[in-house]
C-alpha positions as semicolon CSV with decimal commas, in nm:
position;residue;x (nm);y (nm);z (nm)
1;X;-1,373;3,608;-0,789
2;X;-1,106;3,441;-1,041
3;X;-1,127;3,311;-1,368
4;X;-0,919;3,025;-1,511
5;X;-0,867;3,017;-1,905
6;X;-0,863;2,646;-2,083
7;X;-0,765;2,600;-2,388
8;X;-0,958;2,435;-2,659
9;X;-0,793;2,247;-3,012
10;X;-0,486;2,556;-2,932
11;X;-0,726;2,802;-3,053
12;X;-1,024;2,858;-2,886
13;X;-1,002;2,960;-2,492
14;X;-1,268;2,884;-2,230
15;X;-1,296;3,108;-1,960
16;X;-1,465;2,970;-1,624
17;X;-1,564;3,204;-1,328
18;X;-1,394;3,048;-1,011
19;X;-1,637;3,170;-0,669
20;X;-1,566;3,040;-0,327
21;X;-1,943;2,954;-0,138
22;X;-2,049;3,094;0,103
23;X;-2,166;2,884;0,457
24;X;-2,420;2,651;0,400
25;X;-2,814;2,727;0,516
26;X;-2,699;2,476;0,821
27;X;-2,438;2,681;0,927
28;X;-2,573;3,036;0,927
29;X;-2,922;2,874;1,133
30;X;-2,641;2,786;1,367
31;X;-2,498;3,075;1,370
32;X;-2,795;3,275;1,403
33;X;-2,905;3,056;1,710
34;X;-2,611;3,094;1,905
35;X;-2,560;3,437;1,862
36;X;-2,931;3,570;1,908
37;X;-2,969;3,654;1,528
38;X;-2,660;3,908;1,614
39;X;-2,410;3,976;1,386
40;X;-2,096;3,861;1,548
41;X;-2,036;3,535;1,789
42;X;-1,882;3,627;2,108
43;X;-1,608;3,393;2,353
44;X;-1,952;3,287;2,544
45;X;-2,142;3,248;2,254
46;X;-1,894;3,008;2,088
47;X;-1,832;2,819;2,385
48;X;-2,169;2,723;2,422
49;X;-2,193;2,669;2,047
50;X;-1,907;2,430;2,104
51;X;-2,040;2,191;2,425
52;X;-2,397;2,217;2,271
53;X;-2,401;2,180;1,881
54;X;-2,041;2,032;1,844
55;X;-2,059;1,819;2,171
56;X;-1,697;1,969;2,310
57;X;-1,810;1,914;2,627
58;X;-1,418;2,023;2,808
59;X;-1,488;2,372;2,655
60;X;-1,431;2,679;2,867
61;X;-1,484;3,072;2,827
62;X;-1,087;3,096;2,791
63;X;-1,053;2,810;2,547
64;X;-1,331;2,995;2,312
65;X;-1,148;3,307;2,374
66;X;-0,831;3,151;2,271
67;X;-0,991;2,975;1,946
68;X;-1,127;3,359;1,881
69;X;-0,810;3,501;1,870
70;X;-0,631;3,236;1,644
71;X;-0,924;3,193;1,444
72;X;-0,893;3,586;1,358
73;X;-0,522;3,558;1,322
74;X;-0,521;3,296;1,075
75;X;-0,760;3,529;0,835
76;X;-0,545;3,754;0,912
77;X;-0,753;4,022;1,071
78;X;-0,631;4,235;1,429
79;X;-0,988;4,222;1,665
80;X;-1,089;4,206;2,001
81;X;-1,455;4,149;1,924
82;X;-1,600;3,806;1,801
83;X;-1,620;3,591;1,494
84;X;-1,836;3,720;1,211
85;X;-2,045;3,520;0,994
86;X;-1,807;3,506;0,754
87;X;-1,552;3,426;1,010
88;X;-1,707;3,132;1,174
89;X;-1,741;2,991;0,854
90;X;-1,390;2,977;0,793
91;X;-1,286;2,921;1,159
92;X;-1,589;2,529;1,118
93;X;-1,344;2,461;0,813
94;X;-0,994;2,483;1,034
95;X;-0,892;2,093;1,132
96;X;-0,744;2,200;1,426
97;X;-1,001;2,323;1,595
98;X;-1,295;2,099;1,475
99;X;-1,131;1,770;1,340
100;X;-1,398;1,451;1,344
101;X;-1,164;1,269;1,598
102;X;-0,989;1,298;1,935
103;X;-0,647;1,365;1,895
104;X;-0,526;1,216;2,196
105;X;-0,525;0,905;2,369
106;X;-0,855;0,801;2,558
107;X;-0,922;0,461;2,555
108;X;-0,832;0,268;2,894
109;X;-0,480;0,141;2,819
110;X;-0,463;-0,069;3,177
111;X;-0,621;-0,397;3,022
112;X;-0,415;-0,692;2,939
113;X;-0,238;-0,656;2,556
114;X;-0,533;-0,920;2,433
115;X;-0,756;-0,716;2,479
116;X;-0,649;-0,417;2,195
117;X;-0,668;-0,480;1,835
118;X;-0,267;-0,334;1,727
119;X;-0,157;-0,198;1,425
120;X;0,022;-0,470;1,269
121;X;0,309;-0,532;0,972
122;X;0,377;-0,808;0,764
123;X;0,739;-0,859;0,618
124;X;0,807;-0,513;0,742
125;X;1,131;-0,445;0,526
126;X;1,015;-0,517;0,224
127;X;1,008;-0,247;-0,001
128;X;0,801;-0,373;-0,274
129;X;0,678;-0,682;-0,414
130;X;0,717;-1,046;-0,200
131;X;0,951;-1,195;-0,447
132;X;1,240;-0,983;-0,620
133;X;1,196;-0,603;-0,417
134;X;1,476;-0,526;-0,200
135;X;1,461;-0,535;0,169
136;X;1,533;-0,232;0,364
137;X;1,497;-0,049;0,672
138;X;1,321;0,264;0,533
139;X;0,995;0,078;0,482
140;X;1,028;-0,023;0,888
141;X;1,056;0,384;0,952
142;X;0,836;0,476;0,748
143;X;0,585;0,241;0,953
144;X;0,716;0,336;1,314
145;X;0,631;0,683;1,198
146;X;0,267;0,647;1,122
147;X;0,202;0,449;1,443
148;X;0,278;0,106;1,325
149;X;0,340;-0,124;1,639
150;X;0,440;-0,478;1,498
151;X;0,710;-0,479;1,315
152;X;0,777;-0,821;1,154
153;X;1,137;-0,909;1,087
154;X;1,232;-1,251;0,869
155;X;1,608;-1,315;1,011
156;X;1,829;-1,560;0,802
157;X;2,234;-1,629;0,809
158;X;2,393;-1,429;0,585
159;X;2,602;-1,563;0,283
160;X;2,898;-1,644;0,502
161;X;2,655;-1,758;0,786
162;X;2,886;-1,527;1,040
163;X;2,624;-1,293;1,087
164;X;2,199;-1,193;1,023
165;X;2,030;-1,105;0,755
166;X;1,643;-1,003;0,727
167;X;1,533;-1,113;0,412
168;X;1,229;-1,319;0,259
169;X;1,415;-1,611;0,257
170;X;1,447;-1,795;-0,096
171;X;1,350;-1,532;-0,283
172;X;1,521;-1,313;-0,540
173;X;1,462;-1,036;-0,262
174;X;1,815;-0,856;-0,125
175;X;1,864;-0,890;0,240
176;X;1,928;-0,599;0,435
177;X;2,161;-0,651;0,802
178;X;1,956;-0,725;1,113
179;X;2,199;-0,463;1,311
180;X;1,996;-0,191;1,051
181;X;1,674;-0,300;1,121
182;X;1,741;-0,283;1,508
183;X;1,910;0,043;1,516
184;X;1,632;0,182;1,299
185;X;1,372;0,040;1,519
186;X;1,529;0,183;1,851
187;X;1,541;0,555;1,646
188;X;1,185;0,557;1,530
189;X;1,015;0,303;1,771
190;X;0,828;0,599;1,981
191;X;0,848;0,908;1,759
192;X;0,445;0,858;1,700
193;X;0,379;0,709;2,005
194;X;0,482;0,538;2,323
195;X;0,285;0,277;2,358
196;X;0,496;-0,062;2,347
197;X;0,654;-0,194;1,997
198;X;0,637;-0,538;1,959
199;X;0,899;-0,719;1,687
200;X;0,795;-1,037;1,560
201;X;1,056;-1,300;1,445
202;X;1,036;-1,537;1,170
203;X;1,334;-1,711;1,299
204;X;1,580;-1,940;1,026
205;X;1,922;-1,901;1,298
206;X;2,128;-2,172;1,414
207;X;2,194;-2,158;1,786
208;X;2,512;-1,967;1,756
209;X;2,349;-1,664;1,561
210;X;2,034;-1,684;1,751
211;X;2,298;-1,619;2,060
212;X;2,466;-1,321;1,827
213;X;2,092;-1,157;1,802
214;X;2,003;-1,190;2,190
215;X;2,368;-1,005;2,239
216;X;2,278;-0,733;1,939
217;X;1,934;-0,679;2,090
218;X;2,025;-0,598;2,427
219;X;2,292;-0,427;2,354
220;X;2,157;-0,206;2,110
221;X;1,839;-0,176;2,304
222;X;1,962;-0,164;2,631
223;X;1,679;-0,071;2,899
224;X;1,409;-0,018;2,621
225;X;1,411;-0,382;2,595
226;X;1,161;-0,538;2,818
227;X;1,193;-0,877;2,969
228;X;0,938;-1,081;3,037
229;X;0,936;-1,233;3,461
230;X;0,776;-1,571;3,407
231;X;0,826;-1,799;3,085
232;X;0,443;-1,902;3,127
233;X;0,277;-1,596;3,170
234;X;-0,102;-1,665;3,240
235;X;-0,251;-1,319;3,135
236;X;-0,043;-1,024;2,938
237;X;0,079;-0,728;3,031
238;X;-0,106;-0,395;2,957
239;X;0,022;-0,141;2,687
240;X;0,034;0,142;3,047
241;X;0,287;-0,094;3,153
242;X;0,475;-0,119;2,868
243;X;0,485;0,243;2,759
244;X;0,835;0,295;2,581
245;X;0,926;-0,072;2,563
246;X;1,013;-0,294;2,354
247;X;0,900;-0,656;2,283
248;X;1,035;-0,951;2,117
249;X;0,787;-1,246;2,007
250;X;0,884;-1,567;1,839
251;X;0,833;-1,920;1,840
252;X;1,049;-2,077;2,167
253;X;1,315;-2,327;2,049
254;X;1,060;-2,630;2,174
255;X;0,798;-2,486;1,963
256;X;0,990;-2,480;1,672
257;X;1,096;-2,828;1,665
258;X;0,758;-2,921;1,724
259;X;0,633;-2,736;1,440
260;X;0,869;-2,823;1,232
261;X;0,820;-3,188;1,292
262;X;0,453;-3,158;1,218
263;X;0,488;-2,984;0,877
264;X;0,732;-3,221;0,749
265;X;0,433;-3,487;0,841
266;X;0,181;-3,292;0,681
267;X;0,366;-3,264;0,340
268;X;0,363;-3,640;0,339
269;X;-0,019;-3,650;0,339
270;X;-0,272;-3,607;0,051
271;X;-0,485;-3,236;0,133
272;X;-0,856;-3,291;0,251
273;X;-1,104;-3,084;0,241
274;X;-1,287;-3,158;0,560
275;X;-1,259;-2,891;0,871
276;X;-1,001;-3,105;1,079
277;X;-0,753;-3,110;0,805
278;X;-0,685;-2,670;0,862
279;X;-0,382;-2,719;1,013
280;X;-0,247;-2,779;0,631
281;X;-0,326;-2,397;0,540
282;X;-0,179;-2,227;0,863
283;X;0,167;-2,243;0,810
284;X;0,362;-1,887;0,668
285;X;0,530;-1,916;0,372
286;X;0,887;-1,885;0,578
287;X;0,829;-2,196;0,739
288;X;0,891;-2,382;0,465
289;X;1,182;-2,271;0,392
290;X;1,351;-2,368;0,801
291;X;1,681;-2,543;0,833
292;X;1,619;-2,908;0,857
293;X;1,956;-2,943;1,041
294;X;1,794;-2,665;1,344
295;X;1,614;-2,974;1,497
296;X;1,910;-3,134;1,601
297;X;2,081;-2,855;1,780
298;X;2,049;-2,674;2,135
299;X;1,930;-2,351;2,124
300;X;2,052;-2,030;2,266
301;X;1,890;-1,990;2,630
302;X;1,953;-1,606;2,640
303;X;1,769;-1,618;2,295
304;X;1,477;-1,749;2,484
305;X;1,508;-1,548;2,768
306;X;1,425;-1,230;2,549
307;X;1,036;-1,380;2,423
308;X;0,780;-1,215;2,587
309;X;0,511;-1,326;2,323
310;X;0,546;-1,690;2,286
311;X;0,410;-1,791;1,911
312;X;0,316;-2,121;1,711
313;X;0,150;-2,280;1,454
314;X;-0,109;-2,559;1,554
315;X;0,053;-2,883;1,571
316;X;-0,267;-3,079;1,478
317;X;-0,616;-2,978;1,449
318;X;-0,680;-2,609;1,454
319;X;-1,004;-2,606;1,680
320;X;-0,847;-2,843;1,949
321;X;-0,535;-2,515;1,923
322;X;-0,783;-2,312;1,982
323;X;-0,913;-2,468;2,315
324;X;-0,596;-2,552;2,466
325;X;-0,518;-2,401;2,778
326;X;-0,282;-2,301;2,999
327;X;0,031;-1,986;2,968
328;X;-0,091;-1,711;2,689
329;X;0,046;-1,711;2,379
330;X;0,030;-1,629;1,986
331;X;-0,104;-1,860;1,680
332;X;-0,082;-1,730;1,362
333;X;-0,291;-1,818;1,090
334;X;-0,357;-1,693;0,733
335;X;-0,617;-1,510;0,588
336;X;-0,773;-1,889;0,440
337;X;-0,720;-2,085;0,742
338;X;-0,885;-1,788;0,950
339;X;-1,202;-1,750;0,728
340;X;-1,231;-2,159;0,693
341;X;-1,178;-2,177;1,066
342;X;-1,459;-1,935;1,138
343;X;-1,699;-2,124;0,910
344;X;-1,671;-2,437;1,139
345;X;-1,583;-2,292;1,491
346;X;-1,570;-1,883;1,481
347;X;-1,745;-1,893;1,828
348;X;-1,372;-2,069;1,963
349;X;-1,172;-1,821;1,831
350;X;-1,317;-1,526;1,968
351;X;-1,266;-1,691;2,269
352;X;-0,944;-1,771;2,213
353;X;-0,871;-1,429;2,166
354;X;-1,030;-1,313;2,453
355;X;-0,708;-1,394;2,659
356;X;-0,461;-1,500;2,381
357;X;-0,325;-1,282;2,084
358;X;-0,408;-1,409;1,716
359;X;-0,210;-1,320;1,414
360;X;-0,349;-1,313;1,103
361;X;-0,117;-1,256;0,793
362;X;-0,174;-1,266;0,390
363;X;-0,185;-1,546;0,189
364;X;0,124;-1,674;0,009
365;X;-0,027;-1,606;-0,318
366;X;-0,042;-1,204;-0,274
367;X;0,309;-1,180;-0,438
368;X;0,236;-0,834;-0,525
369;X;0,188;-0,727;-0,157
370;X;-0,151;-0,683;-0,200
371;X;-0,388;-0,695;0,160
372;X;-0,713;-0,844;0,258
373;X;-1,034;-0,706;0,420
374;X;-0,920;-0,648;0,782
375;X;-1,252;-0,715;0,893
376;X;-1,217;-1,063;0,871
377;X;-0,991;-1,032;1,167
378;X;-1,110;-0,793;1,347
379;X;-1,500;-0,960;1,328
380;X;-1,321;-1,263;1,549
381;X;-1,121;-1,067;1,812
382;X;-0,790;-1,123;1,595
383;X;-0,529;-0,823;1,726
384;X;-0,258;-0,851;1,517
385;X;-0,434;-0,841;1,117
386;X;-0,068;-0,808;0,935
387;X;-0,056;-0,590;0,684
388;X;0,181;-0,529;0,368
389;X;0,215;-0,150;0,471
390;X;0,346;-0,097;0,083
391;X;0,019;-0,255;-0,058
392;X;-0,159;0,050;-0,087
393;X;-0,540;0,004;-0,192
394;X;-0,874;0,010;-0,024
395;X;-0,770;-0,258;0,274
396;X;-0,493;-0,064;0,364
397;X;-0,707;0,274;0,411
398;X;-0,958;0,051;0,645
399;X;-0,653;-0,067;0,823
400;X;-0,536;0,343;0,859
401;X;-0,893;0,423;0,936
402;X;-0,933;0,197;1,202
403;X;-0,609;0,300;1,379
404;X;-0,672;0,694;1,368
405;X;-0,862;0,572;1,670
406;X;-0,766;0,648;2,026
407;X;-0,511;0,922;1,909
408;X;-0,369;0,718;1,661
409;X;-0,098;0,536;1,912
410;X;-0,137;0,213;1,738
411;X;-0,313;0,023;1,997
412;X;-0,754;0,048;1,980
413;X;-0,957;-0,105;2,267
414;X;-1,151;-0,420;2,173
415;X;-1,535;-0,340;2,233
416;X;-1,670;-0,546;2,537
417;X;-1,834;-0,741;2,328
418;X;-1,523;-0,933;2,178
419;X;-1,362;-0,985;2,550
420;X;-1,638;-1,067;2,714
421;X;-1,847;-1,388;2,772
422;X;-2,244;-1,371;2,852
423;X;-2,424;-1,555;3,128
424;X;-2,420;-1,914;2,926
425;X;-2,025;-1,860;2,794
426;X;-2,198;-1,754;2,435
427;X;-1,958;-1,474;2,260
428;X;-2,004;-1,273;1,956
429;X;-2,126;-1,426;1,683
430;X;-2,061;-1,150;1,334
431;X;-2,215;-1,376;1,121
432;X;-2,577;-1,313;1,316
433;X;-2,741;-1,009;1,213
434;X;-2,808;-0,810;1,498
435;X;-3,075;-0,514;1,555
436;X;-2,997;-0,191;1,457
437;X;-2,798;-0,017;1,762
438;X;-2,766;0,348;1,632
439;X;-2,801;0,572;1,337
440;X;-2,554;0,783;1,198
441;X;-2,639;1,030;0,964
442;X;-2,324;1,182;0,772
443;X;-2,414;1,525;0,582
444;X;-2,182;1,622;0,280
445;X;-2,179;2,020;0,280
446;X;-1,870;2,149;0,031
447;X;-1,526;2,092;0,011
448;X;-1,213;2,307;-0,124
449;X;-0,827;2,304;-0,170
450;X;-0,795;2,095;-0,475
451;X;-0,688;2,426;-0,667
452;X;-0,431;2,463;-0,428
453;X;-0,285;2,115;-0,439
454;X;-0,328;2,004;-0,825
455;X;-0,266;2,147;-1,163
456;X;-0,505;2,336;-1,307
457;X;-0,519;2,093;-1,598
458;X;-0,467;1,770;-1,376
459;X;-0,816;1,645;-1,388
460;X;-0,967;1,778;-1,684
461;X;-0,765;1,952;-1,983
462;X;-1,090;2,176;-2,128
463;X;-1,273;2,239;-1,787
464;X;-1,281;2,221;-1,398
465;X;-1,327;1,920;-1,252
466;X;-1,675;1,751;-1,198
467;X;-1,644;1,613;-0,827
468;X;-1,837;1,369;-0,666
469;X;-1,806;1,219;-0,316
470;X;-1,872;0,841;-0,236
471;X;-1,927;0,753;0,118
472;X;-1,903;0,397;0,219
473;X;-1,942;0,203;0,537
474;X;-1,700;-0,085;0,627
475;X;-1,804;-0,319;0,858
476;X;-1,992;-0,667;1,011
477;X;-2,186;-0,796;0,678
478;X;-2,540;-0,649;0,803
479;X;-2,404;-0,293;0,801
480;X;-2,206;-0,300;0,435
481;X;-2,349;0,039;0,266
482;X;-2,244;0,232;-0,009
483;X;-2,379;0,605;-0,110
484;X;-2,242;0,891;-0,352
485;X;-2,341;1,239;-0,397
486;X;-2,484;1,409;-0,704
487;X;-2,209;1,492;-0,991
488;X;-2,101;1,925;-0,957
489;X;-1,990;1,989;-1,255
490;X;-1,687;2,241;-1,405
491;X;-1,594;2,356;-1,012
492;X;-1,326;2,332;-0,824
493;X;-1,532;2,467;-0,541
494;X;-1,792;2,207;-0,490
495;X;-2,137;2,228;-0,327
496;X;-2,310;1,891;-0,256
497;X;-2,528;1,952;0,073
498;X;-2,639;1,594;0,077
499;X;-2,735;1,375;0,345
500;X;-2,681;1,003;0,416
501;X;-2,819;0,749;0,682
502;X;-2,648;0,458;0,796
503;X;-2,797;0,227;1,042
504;X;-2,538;0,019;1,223
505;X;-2,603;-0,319;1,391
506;X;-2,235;-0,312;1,530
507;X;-2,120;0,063;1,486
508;X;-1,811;-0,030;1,731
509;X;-1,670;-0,201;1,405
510;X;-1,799;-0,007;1,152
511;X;-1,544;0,257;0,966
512;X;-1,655;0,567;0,737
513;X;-1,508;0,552;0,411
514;X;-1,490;0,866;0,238
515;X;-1,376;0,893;-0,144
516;X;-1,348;1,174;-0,368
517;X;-1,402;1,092;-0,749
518;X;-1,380;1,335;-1,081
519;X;-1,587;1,222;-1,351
520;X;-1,467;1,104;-1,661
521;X;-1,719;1,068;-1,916
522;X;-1,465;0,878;-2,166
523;X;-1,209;0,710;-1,888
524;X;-1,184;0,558;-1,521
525;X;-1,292;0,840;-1,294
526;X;-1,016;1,018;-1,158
527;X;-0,902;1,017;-0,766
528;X;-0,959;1,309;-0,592
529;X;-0,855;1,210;-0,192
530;X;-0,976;0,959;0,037
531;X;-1,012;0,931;0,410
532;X;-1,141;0,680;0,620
533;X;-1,264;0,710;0,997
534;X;-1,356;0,491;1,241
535;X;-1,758;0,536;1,358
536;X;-1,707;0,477;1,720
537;X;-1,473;0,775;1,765
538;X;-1,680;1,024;1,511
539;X;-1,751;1,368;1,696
540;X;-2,094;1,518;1,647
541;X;-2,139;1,848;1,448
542;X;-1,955;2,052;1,196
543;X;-1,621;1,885;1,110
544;X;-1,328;1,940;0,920
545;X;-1,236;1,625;0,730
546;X;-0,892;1,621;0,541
547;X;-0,804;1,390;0,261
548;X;-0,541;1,161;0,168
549;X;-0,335;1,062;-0,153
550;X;-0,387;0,709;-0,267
551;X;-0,113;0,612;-0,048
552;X;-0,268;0,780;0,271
553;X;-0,037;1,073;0,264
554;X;-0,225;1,405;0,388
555;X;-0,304;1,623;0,086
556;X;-0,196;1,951;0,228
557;X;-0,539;2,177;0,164
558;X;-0,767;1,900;0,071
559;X;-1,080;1,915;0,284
560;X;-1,460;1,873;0,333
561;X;-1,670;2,060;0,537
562;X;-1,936;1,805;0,694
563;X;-2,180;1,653;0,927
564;X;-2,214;1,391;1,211
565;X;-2,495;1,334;1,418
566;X;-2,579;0,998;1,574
567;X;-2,945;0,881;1,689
């Protein structure tokens, strides 16, 4: 037991009694029932308490040995016998050992690259805001290293037009070399994992540089680059396939000028407001700013030679985009187009995506780098939902929640569902609410570290803090739920051992937000951590959950000790 003193008005001192709990009633039944109402668990006893209560079904006699051992190790105590009480309380609060995910890579990676939603970047150099921040290749490591695959690169002459910049062209932002961004992506591309990085081109080059960057890409690249066999590819190639490769995916010369060519048209006509009309609200804010002199030029053919992922804007009305046939390809739209779109035909682009990719990027209007709900992607099929990775906010954390799936290697299976057709070519529909497909019930025990990691006056100058946790679902409209314990108040050791339900019409969507808050009776509550986890992947049992800073960084001790169970 510790005390910590606050002062009061510099003269009077509070003194506050600081006791760790003990387990929870739920964990000593547990205990009690796996080891026979015996004092201490032993290697057989765990083991089955592992494949039984905590559904670890790979478990052997060995492996509980082995946890045994490191479990006692890390308290710091030399024994061949088992885990006390005391012990397997500590040992249910170690991440390592029972973290609420997988940490490796399970979902079938052999499927074509349509069929995987993939962690995604918008203006990937930008270090800050869309209009004056400076452009950079730290913000395109930083993303390589938490698992980012798309990395989205604006490429413009430079000043003397001898050379590539990547820069958000027409802004006040300062460019930063293309040869940077490159060598930076080759260093970092598979540090977090090896499934394929794909580099997305916003292309402003005249056919000389766009010659210079096929010559700078494979040679600075060399055999990591991957070149596609066919220029009409009817179906993709899987992520297996493409382990430690990289990708390059940009609008062909022919595209371009086609493009181009319709949005000079369409700034000669008045807007409308009726569904045809879209095609108006697609276009990314680069676009605007092409060379008009590109359409009279030949480009590079060992430019072209390098696109694997052939991408374009509709040249006319979005739906009749949508239907087209023939080679695979990319269409990006924004975040408006994709939610009017979906109003009028949402049933044609999930099956668009079913064998194409669709990109889906921010509005031109979120100068601040601010994101959208993913959701509205994901709902459709849409695999690549760009993201401002510096936008940090409640849309980002769904976007890391969702992609601490499958191991976190940047690339989640779509469920069947969203690449599938039924027996009269119907598809997914989000927008119709569904029955309820499973339960889960998420059980708030405790949580500790926040002593370790903050101040002891960082919340609360006079007092512990007074935590409370919410806990959120994120999903398809029918299964939107938010919860929040009870307030514990002056502890930085809290007890909630609450409960929550959440019934799920599409639980292969839904995510688990989880938000620690200090109360404030005077000001905005303070933050005390976050996490967010995708349902579909949740283990069963007693988990370790860390939290995360505002800007998803791991707090180093943060953690709760809770609950899944799924019925």
């Amino acid at each position: 037991m510790a005390t910590h003193n606050y002062k009061v008005f510099s003269c009077f001192n509070r003194k506050f009694k600081i006791t760790e709990p003990g387990p929870p009633p739920d964990v000593e039944r547990a205990f009690s029932e796996f080891t026979g109402g015996a004092t201490s668990m032993s290697a057989d006893q765990l083991c089955r308490f592992l494949t039984e209560h905590q559904g670890e079904l790979d478990c052997t006699p060995s492996d509980s040995e082995q946890i045994i051992s490191q479990s006692l190790e890390q308290d710091g105590v030399n024994s061949d016998g088992g885990l006390s009480l005391h012990q397997f309380f500590h040992f249910l609060f170690q991440h390592d050992f029972n973290s609420p995910l997988k940490s490796q890579v399970h979902h079938d990676m052999n499927a074509p690259l349509s069929h995987y939603f993939i962690y995604t970047g918008h203006n990937s150099y930008l270090t800050g805001n869309q209009l004056s921040s400076d452009c950079s290749d730290v913000p395109i490591i930083k993303a390589l290293q938490r698992g980012v695959r798309v990395i989205e690169l604006d490429i413009w002459p430079n000043s003397t037009e001898d050379d590539i910049d990547v820069v958000h062209g027409r802004t006040l932002t300062t460019p930063v070399t293309l040869r940077q961004c490159l060598k930076s992506i080759k260093e970092y591309a598979f540090v977090k994992s090896y499934y394929p990085v794909i580099i997305t081109l916003e292309d402003h080059l005249t056919p000389d540089l766009q010659a210079k960057v096929a010559g700078m890409a494979t040679q600075i690249f060399g055999e990591l680059l991957y070149y596609p066999q066919t220029d009409s590819l009817t179906e993709f190639p899987t992520p297996e396939s493409l382990k430690g490769r990289i990708l390059i995916s940009t609008k062909p010369p022919k595209e371009y000028l086609e493009s181009k060519q319709c949005n000079d048209k369409e700034l000669t006509d008045e807007g409308s407001s009726s569904p045809d009309a879209l095609e108006t609200d697609v276009r990314d804010d680069e676009d605007l700013n092409a060379d008009d002199e590109k359409s009279h030029q030949q480009s590079a053919p060992e430019y072209k030679h390098l696109i694997t992922i052939h991408a374009g804007k509709p040249k006319g009305d979005v739906q009749d985009e949508l239907k087209a046939g023939g080679q695979v390809r990319r269409l990006s739209l924004s975040e408006q187009a994709l939610e009017k779109a979906s109003d009028c035909y949402g049933a044609d682009i999930v099956r668009f995506t079913q064998k194409n990719i669709l990109r889906v990027y921010p509005k031109g209007t979120r100068v601040t780098s601010s994101n959208y709900k993913p959701h509205i992607g994901w709902m459709y099929g849409a695999q690549m939902v760009a993201f401002n990775m510096q936008g940090h906010g409640k849309s980002l954390r769904f976007m890391q929640g969702m992609f601490r799936a499958n191991g976190g290697c940047g690339y989640v299976k779509k469920p069947e569902f969203l690449v599938e057709k039924g027996p009269h070519d119907e598809v997914f529909d989000p927008k119709r609410t569904l029955p309820v497909k499973k339960t889960l019930t998420a059980k708030v025990y405790m949580g500790n570290g926040w002593s370790s990691d903050f101040s002891q006056t960082h919340f609360d100058s006079y007092s512990p803090p007074d935590f409370y946790v919410k806990v959120c679902v994120v999903g398809v409209p029918a299964d939107m739920v938010k919860k929040k314990t009870r307030v514990i108040s002056n502890n930085w050791f809290p007890v909630w051992d609450e409960e929550f339900d959440f019934p799920l019409t599409v639980p292969e969507l839904a995510l688990l937000r989880i938000e620690v808050r200090e109360h404030d009776k005077h000001e905005k509550d303070d933050f005390g951590g976050q996490t967010c986890l995708p349902v579909s992947e949740l283990k069963s049992g007693f988990r370790s959950v860390p939290l995360y800073d505002e800007k998803g960084e791991k707090l180093k001790s943060v953690k709760l000790l809770m609950r899944f169970q799924f019925r």
